[in-house]
C-alpha positions, 0 to 999 in steps of 0.5 A, spaced: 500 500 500 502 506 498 501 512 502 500 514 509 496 507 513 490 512 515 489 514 506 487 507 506 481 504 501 481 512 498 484 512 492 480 506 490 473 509 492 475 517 490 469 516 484 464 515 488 468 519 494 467 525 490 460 524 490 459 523 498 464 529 499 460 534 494 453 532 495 454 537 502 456 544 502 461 548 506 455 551 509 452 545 512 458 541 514 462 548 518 455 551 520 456 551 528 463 554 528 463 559 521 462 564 527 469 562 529 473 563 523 476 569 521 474 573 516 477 573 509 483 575 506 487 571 510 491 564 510 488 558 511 490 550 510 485 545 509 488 538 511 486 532 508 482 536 503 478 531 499 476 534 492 477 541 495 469 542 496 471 546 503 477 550 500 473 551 494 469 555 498 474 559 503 478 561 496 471 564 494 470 568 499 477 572 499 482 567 503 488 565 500 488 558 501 492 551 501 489 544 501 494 538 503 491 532 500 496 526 501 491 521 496 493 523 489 486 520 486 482 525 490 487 531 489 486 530 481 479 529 482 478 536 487 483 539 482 479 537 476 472 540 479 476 546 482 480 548 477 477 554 477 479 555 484 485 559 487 487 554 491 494 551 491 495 544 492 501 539 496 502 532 496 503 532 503 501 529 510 500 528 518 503 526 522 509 530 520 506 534 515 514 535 512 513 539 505 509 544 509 513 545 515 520 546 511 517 552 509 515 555 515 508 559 512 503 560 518 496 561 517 490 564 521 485 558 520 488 550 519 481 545 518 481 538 520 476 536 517 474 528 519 482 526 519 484 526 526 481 518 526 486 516 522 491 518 526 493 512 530 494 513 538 503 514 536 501 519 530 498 523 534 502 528 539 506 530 533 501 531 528 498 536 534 505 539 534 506 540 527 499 543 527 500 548 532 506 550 529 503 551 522 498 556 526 499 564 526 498 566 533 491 568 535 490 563 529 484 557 529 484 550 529 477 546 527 477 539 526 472 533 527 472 526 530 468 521 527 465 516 532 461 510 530 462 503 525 469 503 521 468 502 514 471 497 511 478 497 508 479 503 512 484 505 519 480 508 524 479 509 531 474 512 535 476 517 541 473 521 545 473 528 545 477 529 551 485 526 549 485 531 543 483 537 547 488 535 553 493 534 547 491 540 544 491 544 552 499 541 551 501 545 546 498 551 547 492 551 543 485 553 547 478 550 547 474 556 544 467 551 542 464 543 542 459 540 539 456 534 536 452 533 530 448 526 527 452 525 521 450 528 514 449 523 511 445 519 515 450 513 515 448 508 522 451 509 528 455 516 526 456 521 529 462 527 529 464 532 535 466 538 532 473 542 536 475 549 534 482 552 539 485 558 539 493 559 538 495 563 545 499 569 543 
C-alpha cells in the first residue's frame, strides 16, 4: 500500500468519494463554528482536503488558501472540479506534515476536517505539534472526530473528545467551542464532535 496507513481504501473509492464529499456544502458541514473563523483575506490550510469542496469555498470568499491532500486520486479529482479555484495544492501529510513545515508559512485558520481518526494513538502528539506550529498566533484550529462503525478497508479509531483537547491544552492551543452533530449523511451509528482552539499569543 502506498501512502500514509490512515489514506487507506481512498484512492480506490475517490469516484464515488467525490460524490459523498460534494453532495454537502461548506455551509452545512462548518455551520456551528463559521462564527469562529476569521474573516477573509487571510491564510488558511485545509488538511486532508478531499476534492477541495471546503477550500473551494474559503478561496471564494477572499482567503488565500492551501489544501494538503496526501491521496493523489482525490487531489486530481478536487483539482479537476476546482480548477477554477485559487487554491494551491501539496502532496503532503500528518503526522509530520514535512513539505509544509520546511517552509515555515503560518496561517490564521488550519481545518481538520474528519482526519484526526486516522491518526493512530503514536501519530498523534506530533501531528498536534506540527499543527500548532503551522498556526499564526491568535490563529484557529477546527477539526472533527468521527465516532461510530469503521468502514471497511479503512484505519480508524474512535476517541473521545477529551485526549485531543488535553493534547491540544499541551501545546498551547485553547478550547474556544464543542459540539456534536448526527452525521450528514445519515450513515448508522455516526456521529462527529466538532473542536475549534485558539493559538495563545
Amino acid at each position: 500500500m502506498s501512502g500514509p496507513a490512515g489514506t487507506a481504501g481512498y484512492g480506490e473509492a475517490a469516484a464515488q468519494l467525490a460524490l459523498q464529499y460534494e453532495s454537502v456544502s461548506f455551509a452545512e458541514v462548518h455551520r456551528e463554528r463559521l462564527h469562529l473563523y476569521p474573516a477573509p483575506p487571510t491564510a488558511v490550510l485545509d488538511i486532508g482536503a478531499g476534492t477541495g469542496r471546503d477550500a473551494a469555498a474559503l478561496a471564494a470568499l477572499g482567503h488565500r488558501v492551501v489544501a494538503v491532500e496526501p491521496t493523489p486520486e482525490l487531489r486530481a479529482v478536487g483539482e479537476r472540479l476546482h480548477g477554477d479555484a485559487a487554491i494551491r495544492w501539496v502532496a503532503d501529510a500528518l503526522p509530520d506534515l514535512p513539505l509544509l513545515t520546511a517552509e515555515d508559512g503560518r496561517f490564521d485558520l488550519v481545518l481538520l476536517t474528519a482526519v484526526w481518526m486516522h491518526l493512530a494513538p503514536a501519530e498523534r502528539p506530533a501531528a498536534m505539534d506540527a499543527l500548532a506550529g503551522l498556526l499564526a498566533p491568535g490563529g484557529r484550529l477546527a477539526l472533527t472526530l468521527r465516532h461510530g462503525p469503521v468502514p471497511p478497508g479503512r484505519r480508524m479509531f474512535d476517541l473521545p473528545p477529551e485526549p485531543t483537547v488535553d493534547l491540544a491544552a499541551s501545546r498551547g492551543l485553547r478550547l474556544l467551542h464543542r459540539s456534536g452533530r448526527a452525521d450528514l449523511h445519515g450513515r448508522a451509528g455516526v456521529h462527529w464532535t466538532a473542536l475549534v482552539f485558539e493559538r495563545e499569543g
